[in-house]
MARPA-311964 format. One record per residue: residue in three letters; x, y, z of N, C-alpha, C in turn. Coordinates in steps of 0.1 Angstrom, whole numbers, plus 5000, padded with zeros to 4 digits. Each point is the difference from the previous one (the first is absolute). Last residue first. Layout:
% MARPA-311964
   rest     nX     nY     nZ    caX    caY    caZ     cX     cY     cZ
    ALA      X      Y      Z      X      Y      Z      X      Y      Z
...
***
This chain:
% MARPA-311964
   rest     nX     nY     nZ    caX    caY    caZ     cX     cY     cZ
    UNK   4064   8644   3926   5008   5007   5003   4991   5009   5013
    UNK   4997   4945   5000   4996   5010   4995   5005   5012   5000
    UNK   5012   4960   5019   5003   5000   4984   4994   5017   4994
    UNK   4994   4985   5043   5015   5003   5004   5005   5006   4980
    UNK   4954   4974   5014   5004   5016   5002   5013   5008   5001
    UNK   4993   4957   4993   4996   5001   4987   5004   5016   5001
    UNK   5018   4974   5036   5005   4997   4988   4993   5008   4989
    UNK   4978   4991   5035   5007   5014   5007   5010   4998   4983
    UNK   4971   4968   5003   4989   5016   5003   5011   5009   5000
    UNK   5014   4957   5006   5002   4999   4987   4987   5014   4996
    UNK   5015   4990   5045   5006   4999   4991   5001   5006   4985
    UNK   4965   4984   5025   5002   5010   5004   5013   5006   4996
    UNK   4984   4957   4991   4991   5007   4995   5003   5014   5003
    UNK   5025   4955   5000   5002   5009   5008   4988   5014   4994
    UNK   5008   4964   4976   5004   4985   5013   4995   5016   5013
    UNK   4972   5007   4953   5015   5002   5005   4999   4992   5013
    UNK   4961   5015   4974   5001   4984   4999   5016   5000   5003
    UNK   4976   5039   4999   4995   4994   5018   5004   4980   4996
    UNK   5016   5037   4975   5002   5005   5011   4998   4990   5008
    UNK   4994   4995   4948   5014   5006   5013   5002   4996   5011
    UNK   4957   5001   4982   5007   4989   4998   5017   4999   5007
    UNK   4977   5046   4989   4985   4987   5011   5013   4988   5008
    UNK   5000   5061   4980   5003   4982   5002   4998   4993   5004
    UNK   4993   5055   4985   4994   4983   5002   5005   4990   4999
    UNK   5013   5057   5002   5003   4988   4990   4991   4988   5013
    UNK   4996   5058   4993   4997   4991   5010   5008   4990   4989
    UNK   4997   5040   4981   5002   5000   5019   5004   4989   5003
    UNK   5016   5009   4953   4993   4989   5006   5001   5009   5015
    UNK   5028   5011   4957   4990   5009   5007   4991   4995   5009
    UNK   5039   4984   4982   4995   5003   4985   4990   5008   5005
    UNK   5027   4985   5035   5006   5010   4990   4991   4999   4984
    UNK   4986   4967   5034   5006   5019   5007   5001   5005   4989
    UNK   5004   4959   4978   4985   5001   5003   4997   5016   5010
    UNK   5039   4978   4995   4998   4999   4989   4987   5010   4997
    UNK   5017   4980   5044   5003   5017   4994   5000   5001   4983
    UNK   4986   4954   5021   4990   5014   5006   5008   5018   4994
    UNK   4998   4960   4962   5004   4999   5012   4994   5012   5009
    UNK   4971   4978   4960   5009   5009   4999   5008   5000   5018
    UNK   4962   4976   4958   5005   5002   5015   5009   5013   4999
    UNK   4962   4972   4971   5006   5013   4997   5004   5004   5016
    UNK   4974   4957   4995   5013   5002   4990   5005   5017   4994
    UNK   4985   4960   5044   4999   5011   4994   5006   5002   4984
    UNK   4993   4965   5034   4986   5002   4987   5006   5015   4995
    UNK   5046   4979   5017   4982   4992   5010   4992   5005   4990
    UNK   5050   5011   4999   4990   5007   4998   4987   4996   5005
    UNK   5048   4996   5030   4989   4988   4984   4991   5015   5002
    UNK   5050   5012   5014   4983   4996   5007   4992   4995   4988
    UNK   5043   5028   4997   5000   4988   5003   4987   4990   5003
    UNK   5003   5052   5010   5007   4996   4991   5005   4985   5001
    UNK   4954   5020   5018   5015   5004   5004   5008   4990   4993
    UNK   4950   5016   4988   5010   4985   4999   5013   5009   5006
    UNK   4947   5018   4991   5008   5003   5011   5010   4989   4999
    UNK   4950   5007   4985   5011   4996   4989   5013   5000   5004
    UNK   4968   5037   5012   5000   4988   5006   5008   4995   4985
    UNK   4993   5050   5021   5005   4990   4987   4999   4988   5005
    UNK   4975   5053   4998   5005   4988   5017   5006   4987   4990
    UNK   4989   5059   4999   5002   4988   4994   5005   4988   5007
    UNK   4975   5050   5009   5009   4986   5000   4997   4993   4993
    UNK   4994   5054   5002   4991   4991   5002   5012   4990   5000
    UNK   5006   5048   4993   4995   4995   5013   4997   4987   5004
    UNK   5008   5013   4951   5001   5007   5009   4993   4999   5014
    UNK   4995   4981   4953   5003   4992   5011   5004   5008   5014
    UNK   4984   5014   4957   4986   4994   5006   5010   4999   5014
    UNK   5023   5009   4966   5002   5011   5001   4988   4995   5016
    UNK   5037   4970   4978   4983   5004   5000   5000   5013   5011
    UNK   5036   4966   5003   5006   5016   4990   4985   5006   4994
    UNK   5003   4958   5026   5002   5013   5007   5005   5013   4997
    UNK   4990   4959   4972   4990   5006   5010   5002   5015   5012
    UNK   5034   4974   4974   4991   5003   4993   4987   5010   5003
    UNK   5028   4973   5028   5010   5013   4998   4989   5009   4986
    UNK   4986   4956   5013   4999   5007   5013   5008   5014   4998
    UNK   4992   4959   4974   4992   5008   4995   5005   5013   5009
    UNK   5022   4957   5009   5001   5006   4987   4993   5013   4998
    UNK   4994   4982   5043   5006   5007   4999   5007   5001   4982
    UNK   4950   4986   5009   5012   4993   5002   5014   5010   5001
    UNK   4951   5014   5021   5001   4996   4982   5016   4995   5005
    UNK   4952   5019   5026   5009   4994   4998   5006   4996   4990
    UNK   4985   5045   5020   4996   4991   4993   5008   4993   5000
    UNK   4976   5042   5030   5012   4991   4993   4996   4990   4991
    UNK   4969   5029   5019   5014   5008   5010   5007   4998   4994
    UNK   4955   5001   4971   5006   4992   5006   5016   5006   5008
    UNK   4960   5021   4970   5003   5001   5018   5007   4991   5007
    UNK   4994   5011   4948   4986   4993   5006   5000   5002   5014
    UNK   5037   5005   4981   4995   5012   4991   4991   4999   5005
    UNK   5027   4968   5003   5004   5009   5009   4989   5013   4997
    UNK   4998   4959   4975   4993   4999   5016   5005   5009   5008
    UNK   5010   5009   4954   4989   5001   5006   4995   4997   5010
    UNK   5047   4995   4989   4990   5012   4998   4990   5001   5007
    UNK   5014   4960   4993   5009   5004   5014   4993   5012   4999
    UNK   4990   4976   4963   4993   4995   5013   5007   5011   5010
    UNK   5024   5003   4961   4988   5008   5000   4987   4998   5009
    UNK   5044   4981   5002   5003   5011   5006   4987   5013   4997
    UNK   5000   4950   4992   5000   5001   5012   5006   5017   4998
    UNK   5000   4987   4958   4992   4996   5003   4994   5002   5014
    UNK   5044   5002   4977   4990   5015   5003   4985   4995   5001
    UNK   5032   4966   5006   5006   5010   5009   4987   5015   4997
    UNK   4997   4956   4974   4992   5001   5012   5002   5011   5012
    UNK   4997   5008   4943   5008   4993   5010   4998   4998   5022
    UNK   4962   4988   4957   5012   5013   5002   5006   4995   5010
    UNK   4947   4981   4987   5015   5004   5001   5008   5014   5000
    UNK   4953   4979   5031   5005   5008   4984   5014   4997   4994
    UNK   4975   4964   5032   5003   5014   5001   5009   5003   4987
    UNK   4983   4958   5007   4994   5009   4994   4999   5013   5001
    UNK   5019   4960   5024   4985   5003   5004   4998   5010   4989
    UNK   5038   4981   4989   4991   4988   4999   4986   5006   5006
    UNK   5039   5031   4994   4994   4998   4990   4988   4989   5002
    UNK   5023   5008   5038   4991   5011   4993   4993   5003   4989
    UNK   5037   4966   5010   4990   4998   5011   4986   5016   4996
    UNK   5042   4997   4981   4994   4989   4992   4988   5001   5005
    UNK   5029   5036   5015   4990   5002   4988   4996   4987   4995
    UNK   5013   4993   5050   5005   5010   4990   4991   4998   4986
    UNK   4998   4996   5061   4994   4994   4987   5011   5007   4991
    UNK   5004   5000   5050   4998   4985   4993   4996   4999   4986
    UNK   4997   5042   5025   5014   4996   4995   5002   4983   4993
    UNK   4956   5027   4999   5003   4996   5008   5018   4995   4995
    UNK   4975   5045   4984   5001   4992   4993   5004   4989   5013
    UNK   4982   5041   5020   5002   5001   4987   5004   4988   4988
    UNK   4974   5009   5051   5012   4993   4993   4998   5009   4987
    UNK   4991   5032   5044   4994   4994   4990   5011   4988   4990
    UNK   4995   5019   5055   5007   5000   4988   4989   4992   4988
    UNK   4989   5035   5049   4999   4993   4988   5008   4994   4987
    UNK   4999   5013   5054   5004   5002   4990   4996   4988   4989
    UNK   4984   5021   5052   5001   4986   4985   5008   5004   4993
    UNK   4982   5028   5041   5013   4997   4996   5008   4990   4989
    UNK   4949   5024   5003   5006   4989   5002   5016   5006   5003
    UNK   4963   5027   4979   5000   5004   5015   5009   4989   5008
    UNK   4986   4983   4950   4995   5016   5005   5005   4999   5014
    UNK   4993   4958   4971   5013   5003   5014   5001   5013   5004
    UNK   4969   4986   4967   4994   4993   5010   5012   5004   5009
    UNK   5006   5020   4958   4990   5006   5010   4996   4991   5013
    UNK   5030   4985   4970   5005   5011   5010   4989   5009   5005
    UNK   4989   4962   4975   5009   4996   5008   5007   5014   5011
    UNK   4979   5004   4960   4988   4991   5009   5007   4998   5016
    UNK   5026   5015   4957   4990   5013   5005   4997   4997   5014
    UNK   5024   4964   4980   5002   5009   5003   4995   5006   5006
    UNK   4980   4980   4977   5000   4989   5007   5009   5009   5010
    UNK   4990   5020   4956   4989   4996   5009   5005   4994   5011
    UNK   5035   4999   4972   4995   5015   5005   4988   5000   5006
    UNK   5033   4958   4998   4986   5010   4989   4999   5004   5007
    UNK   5035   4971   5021   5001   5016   4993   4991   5002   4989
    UNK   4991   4965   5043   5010   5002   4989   4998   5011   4992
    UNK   5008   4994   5053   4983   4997   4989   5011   5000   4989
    UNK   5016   5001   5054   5008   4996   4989   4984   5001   4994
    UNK   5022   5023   5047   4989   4988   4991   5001   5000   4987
    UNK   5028   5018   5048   4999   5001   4985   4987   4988   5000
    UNK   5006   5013   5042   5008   5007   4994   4995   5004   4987
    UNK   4968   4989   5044   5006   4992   4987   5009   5010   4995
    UNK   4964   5002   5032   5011   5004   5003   5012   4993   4992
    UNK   4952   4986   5003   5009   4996   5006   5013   5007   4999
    UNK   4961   5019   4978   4997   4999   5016   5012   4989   5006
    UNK   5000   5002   4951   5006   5015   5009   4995   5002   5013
    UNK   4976   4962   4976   5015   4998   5004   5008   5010   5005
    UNK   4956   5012   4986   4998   4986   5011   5015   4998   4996
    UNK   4994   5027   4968   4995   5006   5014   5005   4993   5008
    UNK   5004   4982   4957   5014   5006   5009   4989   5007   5007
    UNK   4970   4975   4984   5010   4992   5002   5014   5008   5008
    UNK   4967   5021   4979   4994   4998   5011   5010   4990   5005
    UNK   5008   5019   4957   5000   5009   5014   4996   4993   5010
    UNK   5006   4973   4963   5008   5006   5004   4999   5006   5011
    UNK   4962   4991   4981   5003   4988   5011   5015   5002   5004
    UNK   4982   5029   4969   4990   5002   5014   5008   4986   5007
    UNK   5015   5008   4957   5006   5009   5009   4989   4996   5015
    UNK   5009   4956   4975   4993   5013   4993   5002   5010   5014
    UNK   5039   4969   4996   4986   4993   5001   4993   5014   4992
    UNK   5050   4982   5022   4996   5001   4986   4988   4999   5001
    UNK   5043   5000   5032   4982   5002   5003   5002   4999   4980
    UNK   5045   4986   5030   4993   5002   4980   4986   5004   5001
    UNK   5025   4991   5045   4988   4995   4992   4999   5001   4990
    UNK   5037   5010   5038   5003   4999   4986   4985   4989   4996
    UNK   5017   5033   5045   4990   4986   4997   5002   5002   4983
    UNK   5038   5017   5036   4990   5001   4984   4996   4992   5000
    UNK   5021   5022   5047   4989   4989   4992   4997   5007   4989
    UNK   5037   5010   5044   4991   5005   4993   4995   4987   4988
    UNK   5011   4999   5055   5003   5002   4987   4992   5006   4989
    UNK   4996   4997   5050   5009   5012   4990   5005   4998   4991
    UNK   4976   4967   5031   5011   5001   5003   5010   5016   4992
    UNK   4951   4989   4994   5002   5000   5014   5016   5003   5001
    UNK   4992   4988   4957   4996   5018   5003   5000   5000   5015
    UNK   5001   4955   4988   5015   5005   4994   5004   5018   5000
    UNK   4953   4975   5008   5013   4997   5011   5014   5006   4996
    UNK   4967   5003   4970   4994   5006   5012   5005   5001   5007
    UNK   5012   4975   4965   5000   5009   4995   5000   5007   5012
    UNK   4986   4957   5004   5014   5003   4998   5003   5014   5001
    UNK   4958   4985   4993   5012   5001   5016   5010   5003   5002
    UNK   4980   4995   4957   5001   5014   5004   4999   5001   5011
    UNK   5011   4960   4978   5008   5011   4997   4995   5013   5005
    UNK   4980   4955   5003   5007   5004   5013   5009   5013   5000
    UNK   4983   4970   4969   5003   4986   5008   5008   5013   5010
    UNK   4975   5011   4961   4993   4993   5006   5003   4996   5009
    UNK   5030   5033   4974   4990   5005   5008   4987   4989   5006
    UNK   5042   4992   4974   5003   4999   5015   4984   5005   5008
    UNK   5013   5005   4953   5004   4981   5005   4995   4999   5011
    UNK   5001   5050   4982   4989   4990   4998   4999   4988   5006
    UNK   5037   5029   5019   4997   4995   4986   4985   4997   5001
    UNK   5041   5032   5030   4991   4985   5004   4988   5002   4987
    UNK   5048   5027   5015   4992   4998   4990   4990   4986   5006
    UNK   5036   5038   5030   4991   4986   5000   4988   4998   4982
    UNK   5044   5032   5033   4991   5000   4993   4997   4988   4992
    UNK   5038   5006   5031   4990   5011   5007   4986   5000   4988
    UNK   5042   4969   5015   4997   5003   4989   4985   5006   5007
    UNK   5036   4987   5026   5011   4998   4989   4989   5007   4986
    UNK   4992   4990   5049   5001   5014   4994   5007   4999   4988
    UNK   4978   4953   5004   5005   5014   5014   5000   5012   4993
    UNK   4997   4953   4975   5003   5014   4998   5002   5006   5014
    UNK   4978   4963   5012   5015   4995   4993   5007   5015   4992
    UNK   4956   5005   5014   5004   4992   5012   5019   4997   4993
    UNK   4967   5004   4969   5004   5012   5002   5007   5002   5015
    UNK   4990   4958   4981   5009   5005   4995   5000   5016   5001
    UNK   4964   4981   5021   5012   4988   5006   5014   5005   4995
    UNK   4960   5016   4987   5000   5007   5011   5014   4992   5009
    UNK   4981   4982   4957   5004   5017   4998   5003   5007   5016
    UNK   4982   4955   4998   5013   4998   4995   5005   5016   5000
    UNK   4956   4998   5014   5014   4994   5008   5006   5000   4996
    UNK   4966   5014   4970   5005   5008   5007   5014   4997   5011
    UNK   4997   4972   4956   4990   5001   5006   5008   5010   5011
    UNK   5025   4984   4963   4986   4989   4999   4991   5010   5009
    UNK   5034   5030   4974   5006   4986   5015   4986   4999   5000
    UNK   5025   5038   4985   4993   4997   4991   5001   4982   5001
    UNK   5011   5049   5016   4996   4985   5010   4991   4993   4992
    UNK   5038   5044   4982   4989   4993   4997   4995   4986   5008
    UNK   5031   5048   5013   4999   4983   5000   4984   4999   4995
    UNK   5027   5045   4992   4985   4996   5004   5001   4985   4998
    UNK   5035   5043   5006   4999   4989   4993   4985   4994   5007
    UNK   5016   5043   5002   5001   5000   4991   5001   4988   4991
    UNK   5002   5008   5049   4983   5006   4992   5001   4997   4986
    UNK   5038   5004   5031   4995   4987   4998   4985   4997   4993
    UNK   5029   5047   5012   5005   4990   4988   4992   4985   4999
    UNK   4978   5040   5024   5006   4988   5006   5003   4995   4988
    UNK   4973   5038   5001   5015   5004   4999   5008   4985   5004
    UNK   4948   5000   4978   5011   5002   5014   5013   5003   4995
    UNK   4964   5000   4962   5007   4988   5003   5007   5009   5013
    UNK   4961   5016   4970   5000   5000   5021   5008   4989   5002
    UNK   4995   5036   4956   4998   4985   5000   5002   4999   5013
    UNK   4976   5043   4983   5013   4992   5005   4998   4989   5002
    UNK   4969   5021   4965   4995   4994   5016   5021   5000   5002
    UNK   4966   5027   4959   5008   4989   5005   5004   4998   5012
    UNK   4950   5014   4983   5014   5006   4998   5012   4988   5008
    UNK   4957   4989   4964   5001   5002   5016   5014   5002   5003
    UNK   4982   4999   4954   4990   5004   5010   4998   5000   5016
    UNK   5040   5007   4960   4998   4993   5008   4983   5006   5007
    UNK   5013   5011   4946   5004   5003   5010   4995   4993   5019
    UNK   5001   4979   4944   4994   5015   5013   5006   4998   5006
    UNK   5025   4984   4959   4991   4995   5010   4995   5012   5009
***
């Protein structure tokens, strides 16, 4: 593969061990998310808020959650033609956003990191969604082969294209970080099951130090956390798991 056309970035996870987990508020509407980040406290310093959420309030959410010092992955999948990519992430890197999420074509990519230029954004690109495996891939007509080298040739190039990170399941994740591309850049693992925990839609999980130690900055948990009798708790429990 060529060589990166944008040089590689330090990854900007804080020295606060608690960074390394990112609650997914993956909850009906902005109040509810500001109700359960209210219930976290200091227990959880970084915030994912979804598509679901962006009509009913998610990027008040979002806004308010950076008033208080947290930090924010707006998780959108962008997918569009590069011009509407860039213009799209411009106008969001004005809210002081952490991470943003496009999907990993290299166009979309590209588009993407030019619009967060001069930004603190970070760009992750998806690589395969954890919810899916080679049945689900095969039905939209993506190529075959195995799905592990499949996502590590997406990982490449959206790294190759300018992306900071990419998202991909902590299976793939030790894989990936043995890429030569990957140097500096992140890997963020959702799919996140602390041992014992229903799998729910996902189907390529992995526990939180399962997932550390294969190479993961960051791990995403949604369900866990914020559906526990004790939500804060069960934040400190995941991070305690991690090495």
């Amino acid at each position: 593969m060529s060589v990166a056309a944008f040089p590689a970035r330090t990854p900007a996870a804080g020295p606060d061990p608690r960074d390394r987990l990112i609650v997914a508020l993956d909850v009906p509407d902005g109040a509810s998310a500001m109700a359960m980040a209210g219930r976290l406290g200091e227990a959880v310093t970084f915030y994912k808020i979804g598509l679901g959420m962006l009509t009913t309030g998610g990027l008040a959410a979002a806004m308010e959650l950076k008033d208080q010092g947290k930090r924010v992955f707006l998780d959108l999948k962008l997918f569009d033609i590069p011009a509407t990519i860039e213009h799209a992430v411009r106008r969001l890197a004005t809210f002081d956003l952490d991470f943003l999420t496009v999907h990993g074509d290299p166009s979309v990519v590209r588009a993407a990191a030019e619009g967060a230029a001069g930004s603190g954004m970070k760009i992750l690109a998806v690589t395969v969604l954890t919810s899916s495996d080679r049945g689900d891939l095969d039905a939209a007509l993506i190529r075959g082969g195995d799905l592990s080298e499949l996502v590590a040739e997406r990982a490449a190039r959206a790294w190759e294209a300018g992306a900071d990170g990419v998202i991909a399941s902590a299976q793939e994740a030790g894989a990936l970080r043995a890429l030569r591309q990957s140097e500096g850049r992140l890997i963020v693992t959702p799919g996140i099951r602390p041992a014992g925990s229903a799998t729910d839609d996902q189907k390529r999980i992995s526990t939180p130090g399962a997932a550390v130690q294969a190479g993961a900055d960051h791990i995403v948990v949604g369900r866990p956390v914020w559906q526990a009798a004790d939500p804060a708790a069960a934040a400190r429990a995941i991070q305690a798991a991690m090495p």
